[in-house]
PALUMLUM-276369 format. One record per atom (N, C-alpha, C, O): x negated, y negated, z negated; residue in three letters. Coordinates in pm, whole numbers, plus 50000, padded with zeros to 5 digits. Each point is the difference from the previous one (the first is absolute). Example, Ala and Ser with C-alpha at 12.3 -4.5 7.8 and 13.67 -1.06 7.14 Angstrom:
<nodes>
486815056949220ALA500894988150000ALA499104988050000ALA498965000249934ALA501394989350138SER499184988149994SER500774989149927SER499494988949983SER
</nodes>
This chain:
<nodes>
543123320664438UNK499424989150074UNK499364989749909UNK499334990450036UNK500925012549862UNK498844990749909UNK499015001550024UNK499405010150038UNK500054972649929UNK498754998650015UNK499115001050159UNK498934995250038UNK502045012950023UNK499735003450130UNK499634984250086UNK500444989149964UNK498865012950126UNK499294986550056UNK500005005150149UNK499395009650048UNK501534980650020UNK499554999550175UNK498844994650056UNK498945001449939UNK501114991250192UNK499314993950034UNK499224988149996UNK498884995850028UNK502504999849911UNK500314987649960UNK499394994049874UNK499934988049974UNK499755019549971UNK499555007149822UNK501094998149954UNK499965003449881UNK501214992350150UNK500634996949901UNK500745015549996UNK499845008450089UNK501214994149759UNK500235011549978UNK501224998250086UNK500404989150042UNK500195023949981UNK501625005150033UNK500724999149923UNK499895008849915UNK501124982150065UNK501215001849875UNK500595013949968UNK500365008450082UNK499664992449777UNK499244993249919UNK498105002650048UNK499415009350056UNK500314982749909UNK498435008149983UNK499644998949859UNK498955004849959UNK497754972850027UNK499344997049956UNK498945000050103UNK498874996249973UNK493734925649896UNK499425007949858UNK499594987549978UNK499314990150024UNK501935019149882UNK499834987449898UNK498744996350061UNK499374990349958UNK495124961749440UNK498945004749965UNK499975001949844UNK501165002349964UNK498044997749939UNK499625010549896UNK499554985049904UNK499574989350041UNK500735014849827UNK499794994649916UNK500265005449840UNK500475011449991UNK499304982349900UNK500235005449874UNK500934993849897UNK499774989749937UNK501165017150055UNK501034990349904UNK499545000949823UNK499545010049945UNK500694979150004UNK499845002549835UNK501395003249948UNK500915001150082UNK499445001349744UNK500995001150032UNK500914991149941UNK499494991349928UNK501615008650083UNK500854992249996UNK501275001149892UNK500675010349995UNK499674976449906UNK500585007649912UNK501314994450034UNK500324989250051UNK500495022749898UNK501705001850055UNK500804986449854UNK499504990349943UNK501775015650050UNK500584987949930UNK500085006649852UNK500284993549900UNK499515017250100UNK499795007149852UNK498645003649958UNK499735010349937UNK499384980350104UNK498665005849975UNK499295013250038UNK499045004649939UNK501484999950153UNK499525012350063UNK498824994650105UNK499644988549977UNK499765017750128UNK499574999350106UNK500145008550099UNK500395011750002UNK499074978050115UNK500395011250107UNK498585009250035UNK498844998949959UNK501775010250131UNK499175010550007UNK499105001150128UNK500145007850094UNK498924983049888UNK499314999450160UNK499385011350036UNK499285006549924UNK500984996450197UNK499675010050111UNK500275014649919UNK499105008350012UNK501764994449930UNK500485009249891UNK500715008450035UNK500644996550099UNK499705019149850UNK501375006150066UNK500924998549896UNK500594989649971UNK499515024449960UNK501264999349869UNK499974992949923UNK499044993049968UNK502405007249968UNK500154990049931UNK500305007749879UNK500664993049924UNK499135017450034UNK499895008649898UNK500885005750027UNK500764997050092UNK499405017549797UNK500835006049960UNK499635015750120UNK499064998450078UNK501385009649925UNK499925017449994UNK500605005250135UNK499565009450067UNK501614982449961UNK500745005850133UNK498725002450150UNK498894994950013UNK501645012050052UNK499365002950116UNK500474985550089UNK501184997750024UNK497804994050015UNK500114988150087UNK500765004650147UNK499795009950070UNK501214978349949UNK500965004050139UNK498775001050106UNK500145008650087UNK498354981649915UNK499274998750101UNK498494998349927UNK499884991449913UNK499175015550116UNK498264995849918UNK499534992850116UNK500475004550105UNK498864987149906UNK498874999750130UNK498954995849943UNK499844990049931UNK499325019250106UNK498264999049926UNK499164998850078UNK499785009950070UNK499254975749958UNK498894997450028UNK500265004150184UNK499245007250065UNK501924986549984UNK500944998250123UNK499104992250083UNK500064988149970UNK499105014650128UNK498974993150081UNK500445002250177UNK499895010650061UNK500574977849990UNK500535004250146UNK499294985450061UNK499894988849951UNK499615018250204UNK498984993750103UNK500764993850083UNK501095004149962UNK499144989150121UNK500455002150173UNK498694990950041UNK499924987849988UNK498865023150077UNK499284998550024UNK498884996549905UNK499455005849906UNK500344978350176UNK499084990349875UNK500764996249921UNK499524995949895UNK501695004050119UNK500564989349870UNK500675012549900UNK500615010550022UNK498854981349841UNK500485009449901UNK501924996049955UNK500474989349959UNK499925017950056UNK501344994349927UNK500544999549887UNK500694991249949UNK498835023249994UNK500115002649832UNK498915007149960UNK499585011050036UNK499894978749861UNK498655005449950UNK499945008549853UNK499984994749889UNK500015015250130UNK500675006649862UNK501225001449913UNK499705004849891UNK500984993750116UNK501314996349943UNK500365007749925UNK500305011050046UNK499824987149823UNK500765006449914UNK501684992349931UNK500324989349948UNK500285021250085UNK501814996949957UNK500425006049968UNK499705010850051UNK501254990149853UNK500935008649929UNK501534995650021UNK500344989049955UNK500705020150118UNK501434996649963UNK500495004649903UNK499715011950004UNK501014985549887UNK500345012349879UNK501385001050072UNK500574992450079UNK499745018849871UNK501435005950025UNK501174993449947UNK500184997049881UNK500695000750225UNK501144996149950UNK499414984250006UNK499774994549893UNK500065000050200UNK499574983849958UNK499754993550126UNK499435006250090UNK500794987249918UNK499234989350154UNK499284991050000UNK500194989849934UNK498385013250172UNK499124991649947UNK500344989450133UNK500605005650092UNK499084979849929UNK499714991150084UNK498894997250046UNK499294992649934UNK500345011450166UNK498604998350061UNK500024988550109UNK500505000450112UNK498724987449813UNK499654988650088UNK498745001150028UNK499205008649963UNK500574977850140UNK498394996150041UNK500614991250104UNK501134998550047UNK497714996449972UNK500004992450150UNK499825006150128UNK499235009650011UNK501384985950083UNK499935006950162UNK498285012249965UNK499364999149896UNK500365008150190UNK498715008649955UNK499495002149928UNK498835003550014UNK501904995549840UNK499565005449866UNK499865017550002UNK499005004749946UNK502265006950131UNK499755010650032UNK501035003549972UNK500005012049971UNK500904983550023UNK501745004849919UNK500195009950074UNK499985011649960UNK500294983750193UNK500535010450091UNK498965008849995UNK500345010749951UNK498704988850077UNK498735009549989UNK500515009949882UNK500555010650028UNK499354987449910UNK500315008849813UNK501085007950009UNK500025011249949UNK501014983250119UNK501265009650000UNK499605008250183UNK500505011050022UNK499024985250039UNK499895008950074UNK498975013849971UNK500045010950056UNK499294985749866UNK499085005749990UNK500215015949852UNK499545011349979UNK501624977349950UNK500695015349970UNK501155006550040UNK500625008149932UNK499604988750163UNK501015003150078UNK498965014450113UNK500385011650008UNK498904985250032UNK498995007750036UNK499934999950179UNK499615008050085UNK501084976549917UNK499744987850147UNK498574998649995UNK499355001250104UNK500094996449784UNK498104991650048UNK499745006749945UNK500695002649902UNK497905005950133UNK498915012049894UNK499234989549957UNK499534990750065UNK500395012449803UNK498994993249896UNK498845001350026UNK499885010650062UNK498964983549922UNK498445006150010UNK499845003549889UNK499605011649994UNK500574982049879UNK500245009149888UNK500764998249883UNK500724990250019UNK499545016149829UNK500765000449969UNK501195008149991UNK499925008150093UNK501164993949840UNK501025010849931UNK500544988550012UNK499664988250009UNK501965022749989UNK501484995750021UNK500835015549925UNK499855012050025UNK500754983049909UNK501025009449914UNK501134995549974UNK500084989749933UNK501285018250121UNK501484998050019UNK499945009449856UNK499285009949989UNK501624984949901UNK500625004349916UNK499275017849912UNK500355009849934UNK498174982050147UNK498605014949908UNK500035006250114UNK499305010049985UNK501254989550151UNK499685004350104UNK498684991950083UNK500064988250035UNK498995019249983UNK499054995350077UNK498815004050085UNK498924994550022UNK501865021750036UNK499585009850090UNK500454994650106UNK499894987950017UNK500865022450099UNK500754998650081UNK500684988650076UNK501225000349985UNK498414991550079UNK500894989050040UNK501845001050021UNK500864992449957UNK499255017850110UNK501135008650033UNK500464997349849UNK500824990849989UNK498875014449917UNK500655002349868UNK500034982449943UNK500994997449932UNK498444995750080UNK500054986949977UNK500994994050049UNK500784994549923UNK499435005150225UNK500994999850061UNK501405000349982UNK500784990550011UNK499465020549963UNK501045000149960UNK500604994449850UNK501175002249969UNK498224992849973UNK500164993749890UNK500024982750003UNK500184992649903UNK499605004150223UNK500014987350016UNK501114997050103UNK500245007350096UNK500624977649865UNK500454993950103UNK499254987450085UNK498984996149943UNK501324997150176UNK499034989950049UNK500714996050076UNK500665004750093UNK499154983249849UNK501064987150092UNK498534991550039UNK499104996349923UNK501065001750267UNK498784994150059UNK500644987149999UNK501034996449942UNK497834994750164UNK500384985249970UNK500645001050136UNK499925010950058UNK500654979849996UNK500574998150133UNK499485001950129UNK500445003450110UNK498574993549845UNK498884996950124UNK499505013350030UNK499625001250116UNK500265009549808UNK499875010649993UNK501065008650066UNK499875012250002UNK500814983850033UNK501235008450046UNK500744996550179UNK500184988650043UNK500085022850025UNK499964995350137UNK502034997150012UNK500645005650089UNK499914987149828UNK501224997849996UNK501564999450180UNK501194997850020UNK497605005650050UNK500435003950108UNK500495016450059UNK500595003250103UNK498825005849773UNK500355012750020UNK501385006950012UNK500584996649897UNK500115009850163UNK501304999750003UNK500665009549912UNK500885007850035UNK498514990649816UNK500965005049899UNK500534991749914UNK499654988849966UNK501825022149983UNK501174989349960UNK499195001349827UNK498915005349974UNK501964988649939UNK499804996749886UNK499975013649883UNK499694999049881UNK500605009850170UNK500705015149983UNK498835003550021UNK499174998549910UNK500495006650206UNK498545007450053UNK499234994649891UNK499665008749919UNK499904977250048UNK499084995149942UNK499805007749870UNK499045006949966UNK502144990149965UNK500265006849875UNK499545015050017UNK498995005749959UNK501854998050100UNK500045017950028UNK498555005649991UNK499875012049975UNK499044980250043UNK498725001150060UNK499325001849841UNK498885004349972UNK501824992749970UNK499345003349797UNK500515011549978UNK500174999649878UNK500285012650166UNK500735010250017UNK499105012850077UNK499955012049975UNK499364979450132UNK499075009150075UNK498845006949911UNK499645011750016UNK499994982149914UNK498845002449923UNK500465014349916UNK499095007749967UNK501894994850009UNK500085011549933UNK500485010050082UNK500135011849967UNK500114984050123UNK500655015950108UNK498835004350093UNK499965011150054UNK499034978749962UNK498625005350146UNK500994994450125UNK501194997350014UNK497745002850061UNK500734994350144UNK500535006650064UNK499675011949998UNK501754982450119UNK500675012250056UNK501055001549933UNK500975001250075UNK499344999449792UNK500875006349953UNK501544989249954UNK499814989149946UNK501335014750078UNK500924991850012UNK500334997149827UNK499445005749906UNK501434985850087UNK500174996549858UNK501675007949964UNK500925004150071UNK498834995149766UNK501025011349974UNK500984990849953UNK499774988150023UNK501525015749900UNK500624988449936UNK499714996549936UNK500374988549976UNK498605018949928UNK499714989049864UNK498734990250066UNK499614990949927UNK499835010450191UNK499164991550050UNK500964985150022UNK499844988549958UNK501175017750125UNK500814987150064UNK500824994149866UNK500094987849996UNK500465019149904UNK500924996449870UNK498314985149925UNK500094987849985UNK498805020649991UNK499044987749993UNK499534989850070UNK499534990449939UNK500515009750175UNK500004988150120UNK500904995049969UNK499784988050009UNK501535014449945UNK501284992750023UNK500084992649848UNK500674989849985UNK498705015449924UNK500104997249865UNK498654987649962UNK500024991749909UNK499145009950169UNK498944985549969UNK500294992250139UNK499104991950021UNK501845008150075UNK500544986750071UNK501244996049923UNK500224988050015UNK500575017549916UNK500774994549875UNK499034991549867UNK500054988449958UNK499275020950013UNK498494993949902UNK499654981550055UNK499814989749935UNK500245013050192UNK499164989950004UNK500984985750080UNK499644988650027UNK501515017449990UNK501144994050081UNK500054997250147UNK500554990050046UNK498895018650021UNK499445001950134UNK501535010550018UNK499375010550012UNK501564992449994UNK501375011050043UNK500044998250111UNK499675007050095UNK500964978049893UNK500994994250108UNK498834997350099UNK500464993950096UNK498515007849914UNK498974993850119UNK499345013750045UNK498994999450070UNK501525012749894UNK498665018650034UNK500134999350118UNK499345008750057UNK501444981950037UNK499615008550116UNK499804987250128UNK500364999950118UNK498954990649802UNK499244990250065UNK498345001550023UNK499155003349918UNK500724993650196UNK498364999750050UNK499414993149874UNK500084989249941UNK499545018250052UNK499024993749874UNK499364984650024UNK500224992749904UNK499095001250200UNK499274990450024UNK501664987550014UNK500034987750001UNK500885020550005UNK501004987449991UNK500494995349875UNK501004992749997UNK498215011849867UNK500134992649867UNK499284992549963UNK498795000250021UNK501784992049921UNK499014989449945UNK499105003849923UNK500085011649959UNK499244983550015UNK498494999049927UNK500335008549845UNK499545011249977UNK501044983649958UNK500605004949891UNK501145014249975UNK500245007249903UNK500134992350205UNK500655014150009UNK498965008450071UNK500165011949971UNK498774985950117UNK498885009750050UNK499205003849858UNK499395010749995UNK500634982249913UNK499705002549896UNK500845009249903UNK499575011349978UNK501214985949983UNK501075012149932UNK500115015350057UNK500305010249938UNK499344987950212UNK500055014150095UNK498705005149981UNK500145011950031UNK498864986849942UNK498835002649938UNK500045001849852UNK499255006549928UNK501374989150054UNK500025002049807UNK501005012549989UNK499875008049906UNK501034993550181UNK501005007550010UNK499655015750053UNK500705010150003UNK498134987550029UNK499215012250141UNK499444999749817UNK500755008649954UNK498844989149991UNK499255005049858UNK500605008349917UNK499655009749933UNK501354984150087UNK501315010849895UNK499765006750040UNK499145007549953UNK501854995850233UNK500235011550005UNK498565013150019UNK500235011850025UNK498994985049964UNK498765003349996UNK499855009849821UNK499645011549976UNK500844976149925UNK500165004749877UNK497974997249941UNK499285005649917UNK500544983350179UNK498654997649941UNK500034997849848UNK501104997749948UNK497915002949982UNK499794996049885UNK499294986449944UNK500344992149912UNK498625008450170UNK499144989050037UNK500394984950153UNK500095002850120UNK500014988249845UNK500374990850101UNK498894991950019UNK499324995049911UNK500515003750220UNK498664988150029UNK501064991050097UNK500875004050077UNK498844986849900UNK500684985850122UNK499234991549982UNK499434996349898UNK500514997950282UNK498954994750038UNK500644984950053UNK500424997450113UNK499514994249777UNK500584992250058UNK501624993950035UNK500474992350083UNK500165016849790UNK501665001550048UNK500774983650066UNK500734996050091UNK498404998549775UNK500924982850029UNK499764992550129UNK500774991350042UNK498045012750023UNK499534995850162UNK501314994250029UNK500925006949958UNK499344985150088UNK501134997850129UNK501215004249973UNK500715005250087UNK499714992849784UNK501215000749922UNK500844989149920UNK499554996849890UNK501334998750145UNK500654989149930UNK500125000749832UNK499465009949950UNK501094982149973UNK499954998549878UNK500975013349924UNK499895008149907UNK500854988950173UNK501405013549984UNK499555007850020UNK500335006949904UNK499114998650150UNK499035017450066UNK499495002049900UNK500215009549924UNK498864979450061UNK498285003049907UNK500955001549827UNK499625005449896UNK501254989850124UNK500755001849873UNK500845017749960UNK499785006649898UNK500784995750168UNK500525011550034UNK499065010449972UNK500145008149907UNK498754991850186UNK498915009350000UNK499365001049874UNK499815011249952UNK499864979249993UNK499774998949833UNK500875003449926UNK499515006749909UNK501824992050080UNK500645004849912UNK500175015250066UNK500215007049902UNK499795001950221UNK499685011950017UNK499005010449924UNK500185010149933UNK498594982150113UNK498905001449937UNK499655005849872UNK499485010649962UNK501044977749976UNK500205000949849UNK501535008549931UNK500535000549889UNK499685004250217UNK501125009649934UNK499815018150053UNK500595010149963UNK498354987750133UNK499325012150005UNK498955000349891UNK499795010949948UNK499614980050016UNK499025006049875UNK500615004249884UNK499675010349942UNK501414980450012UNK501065003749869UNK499995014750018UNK499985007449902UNK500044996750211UNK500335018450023UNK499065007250026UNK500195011850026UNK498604982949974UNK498905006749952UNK499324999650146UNK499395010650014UNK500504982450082UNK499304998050074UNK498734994949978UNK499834995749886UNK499325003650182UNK498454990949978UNK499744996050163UNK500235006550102UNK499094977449874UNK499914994550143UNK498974992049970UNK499624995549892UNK499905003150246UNK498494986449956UNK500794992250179UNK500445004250107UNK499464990849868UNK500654984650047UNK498834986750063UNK499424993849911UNK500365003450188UNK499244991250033UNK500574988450044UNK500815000850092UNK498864985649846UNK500714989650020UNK499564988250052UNK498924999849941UNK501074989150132UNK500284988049959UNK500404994149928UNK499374990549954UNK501555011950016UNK501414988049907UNK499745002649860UNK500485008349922UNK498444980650062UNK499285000949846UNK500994996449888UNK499955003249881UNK501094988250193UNK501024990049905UNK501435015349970UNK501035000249933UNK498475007750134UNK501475013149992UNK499425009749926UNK500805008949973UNK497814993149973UNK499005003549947UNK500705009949867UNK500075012250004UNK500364980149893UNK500665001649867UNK500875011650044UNK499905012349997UNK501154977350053UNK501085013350005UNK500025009150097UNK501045004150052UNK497605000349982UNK499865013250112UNK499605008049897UNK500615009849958UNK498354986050003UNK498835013049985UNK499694999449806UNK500204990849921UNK499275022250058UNK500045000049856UNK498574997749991UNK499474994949901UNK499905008950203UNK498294994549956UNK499324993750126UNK500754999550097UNK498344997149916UNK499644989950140UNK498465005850030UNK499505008049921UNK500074989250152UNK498535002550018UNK499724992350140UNK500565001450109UNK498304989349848UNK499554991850100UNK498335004050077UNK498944998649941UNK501195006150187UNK499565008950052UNK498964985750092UNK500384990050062UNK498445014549912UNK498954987750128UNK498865011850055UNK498864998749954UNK501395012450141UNK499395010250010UNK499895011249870UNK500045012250012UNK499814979349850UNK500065012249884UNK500824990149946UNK500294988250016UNK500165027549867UNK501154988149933UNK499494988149833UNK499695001749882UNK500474988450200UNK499544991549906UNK500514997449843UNK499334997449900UNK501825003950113UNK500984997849866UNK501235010850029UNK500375003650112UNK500195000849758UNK500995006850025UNK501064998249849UNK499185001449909UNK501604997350055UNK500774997449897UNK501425000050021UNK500605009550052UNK499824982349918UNK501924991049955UNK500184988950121UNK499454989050006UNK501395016550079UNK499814987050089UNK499894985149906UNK499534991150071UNK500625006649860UNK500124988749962UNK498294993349948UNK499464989049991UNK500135027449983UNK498614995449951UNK499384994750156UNK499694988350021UNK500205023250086UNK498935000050113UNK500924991850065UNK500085004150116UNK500934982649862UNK500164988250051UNK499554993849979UNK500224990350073UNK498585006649803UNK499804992549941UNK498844990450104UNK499225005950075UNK500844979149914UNK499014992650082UNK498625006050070UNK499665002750115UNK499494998049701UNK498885007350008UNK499795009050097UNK499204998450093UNK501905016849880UNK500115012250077UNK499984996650156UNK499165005150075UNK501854985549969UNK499925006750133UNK499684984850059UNK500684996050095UNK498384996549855UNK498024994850068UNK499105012250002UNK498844998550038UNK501495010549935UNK498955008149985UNK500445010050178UNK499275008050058UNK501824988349973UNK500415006450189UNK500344990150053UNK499324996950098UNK501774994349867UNK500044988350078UNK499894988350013UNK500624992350073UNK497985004749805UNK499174990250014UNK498745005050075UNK499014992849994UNK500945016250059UNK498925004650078UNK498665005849946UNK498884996250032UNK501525015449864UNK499125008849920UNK499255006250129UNK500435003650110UNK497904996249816UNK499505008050122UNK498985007249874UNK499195008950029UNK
</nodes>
């Protein structure tokens, strides 16, 4: 049921738009710079995510005008902007929710098959995205990162249910598997999505928005989650608000105004300069 969309547009639990300017660059606290509109950041490994020259429409309005990004493996990048910069756009769009008009997308040197992409990714939507009225418990939700490898129809085995049961421990969701999902708070609807990733065994994580409508304690939790799935070799790109939680999320940042304008050290693409260039109203 991912990604899946009713009437409503909004998805079925689990289920999934967002102007242009030129950044110079910007120097970090060791004399480096940042890397405007840039992907890698060197070195040989196969990137957790490429996106090359990423161009998506809805209609007349352009949302992402070329985009080039790089996630490296094993790392988390923070993807800000202002309201319609294209965040959500970008992760839907490799998620393979919005068709690009043009442009490449590559999961971990995968970049045939959507199906095969797919399964290499996890995706946590934003709230609003989600019809939290559906009548599955917290279990189903999870269980639903499990489907992807059996085809539809087919019941789950024990080592399906032994992994459902092992990322609602992961994520501290136990004591709550067999609550309606729409009866958690904001921050635990979040962990059950992060948790639907495990058991999935994604490699790649996109979240859209996790801290939305999450208290200080949540948004805290989820970060220190986060960051203890990458220690283990996860890779995630992360879309944020919370510029001030910035540091201790993400190992690299990229500030996105339809293309990506700057990309570096969060600490660099915080910098004043950097982000006048989206939310001083770069055009």
């Amino acid at each position: 049921m991912t990604g899946t969309t009713g009437t409503t547009g909004k998805a079925v639990p689990p289920g999934a738009a967002d102007g242009t300017g030129t950044a110079t660059p910007a120097t970090d606290a060791a004399g480096g710079t940042a890397n405007p509109a840039s992907g890698a950041a060197g070195g040989t490994a196969t990137p957790a995510l490429a996106v090359r020259g990423l161009t998506v429409r809805y209609r007349d309005v352009l949302a992402l005008d070329g985009v080039d990004l790089v996630v490296e493996a094993g790392r988390l990048t923070g993807l800000v902007g202002t309201n319609g910069s294209g965040k959500s756009t970008l992760l839907k769009a490799v998620m393979g929710i919005v068709r690009p008009d043009a442009g490449s997308i590559a999961v971990l040197g995968h970049d045939g098959a959507q199906a095969r992409r797919r399964a290499l990714l996890g995706y946590v939507p934003q709230a609003e995205d989600v019809d939290w009225t559906f009548p599955l418990s917290v279990r189903d939700v999870v269980a639903q990162g499990r489907y992807g490898r059996l085809g539809p129809l087919r019941r789950l085995r024990a080592a399906d249910r032994e992994a459902v049961d092992s990322a609602l421990e992961r994520v501290g969701l136990t004591a709550l598997a067999d609550r309606q999902i729409g009866r958690l708070s904001g921050g635990q609807r979040k962990r059950a999505f992060v948790a639907r990733c495990l058991a999935q065994e994604a490699r790649v994580l996109l979240l859209d928005e996790p801290f939305a409508g999450v208290d200080v304690s949540s948004q805290a939790a989820i970060t220190a989650l986060l960051r203890d799935l990458v220690a283990g070799g996860v890779s995630a790109l992360v879309s944020t608000h919370d510029l001030a939680g910035l540091p201790a999320l993400a190992d690299d940042a990229v500030l996105l105004h339809r293309r990506v304008l700057v990309r570096g050290a969060p600490e660099v693409v915080l910098q004043p300069e950097n982000l006048a260039l989206a939310f001083g109203g770069a055009r």
